[in-house]
N, C-alpha and C positions, 0 to 999 in steps of 0.2 A: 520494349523494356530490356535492360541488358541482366543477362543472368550466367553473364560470365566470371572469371574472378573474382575481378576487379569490383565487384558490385557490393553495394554494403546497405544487409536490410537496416530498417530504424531498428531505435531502442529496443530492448529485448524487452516483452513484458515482463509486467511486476503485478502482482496476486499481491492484497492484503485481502488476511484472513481479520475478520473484526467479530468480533462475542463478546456480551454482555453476561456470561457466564450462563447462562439456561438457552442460547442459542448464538446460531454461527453464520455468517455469509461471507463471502466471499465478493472481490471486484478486481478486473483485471485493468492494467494499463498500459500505454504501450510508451508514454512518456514519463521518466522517473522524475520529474520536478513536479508534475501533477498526480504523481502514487505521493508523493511527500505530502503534498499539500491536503488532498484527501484524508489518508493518514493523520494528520495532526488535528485535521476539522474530527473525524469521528473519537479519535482518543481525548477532544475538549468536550463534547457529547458526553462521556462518559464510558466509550467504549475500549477494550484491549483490542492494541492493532498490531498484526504480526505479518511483518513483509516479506515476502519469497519471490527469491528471482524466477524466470524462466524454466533456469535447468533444476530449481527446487531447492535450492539452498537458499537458508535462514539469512536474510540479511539482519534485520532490527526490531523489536519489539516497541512499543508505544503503550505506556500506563497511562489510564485514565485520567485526565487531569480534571477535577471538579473543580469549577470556576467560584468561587466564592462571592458572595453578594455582603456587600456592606450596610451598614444596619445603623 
């Protein structure tokens, strides 16, 4: 393994924080096109999903999308 310079880890993880408002979990990821994806599945769930990078800073928030059923 080269651990000189020139070497470049993967993607930096991504934490979504997801709450349903009475509780909280957390999931990390170390690929940002699958924290996206994850992400938009738990916010069509009905969950708030709030994405933090690595170093801790807020990237994006996700409102609950309630899917609607036609009748």
């Amino acid at each position: 393994m080269n651990h000189g310079k020139g070497h470049h880890s993967p993607s930096p993880t991504v934490l979504l924080r997801i709450s349903d408002g009475s509780c909280q979990m957390h999931r990390a990821f170390s690929d940002f096109s699958q924290a996206i994806c994850a992400a938009e599945a738990y916010a069509g769930a009905g969950f708030v999903v709030a994405m933090i990078s690595a170093t801790g800073r807020f990237l994006m928030r996700l409102q609950p999308r309630w899917q609607s059923i036609a009748v």
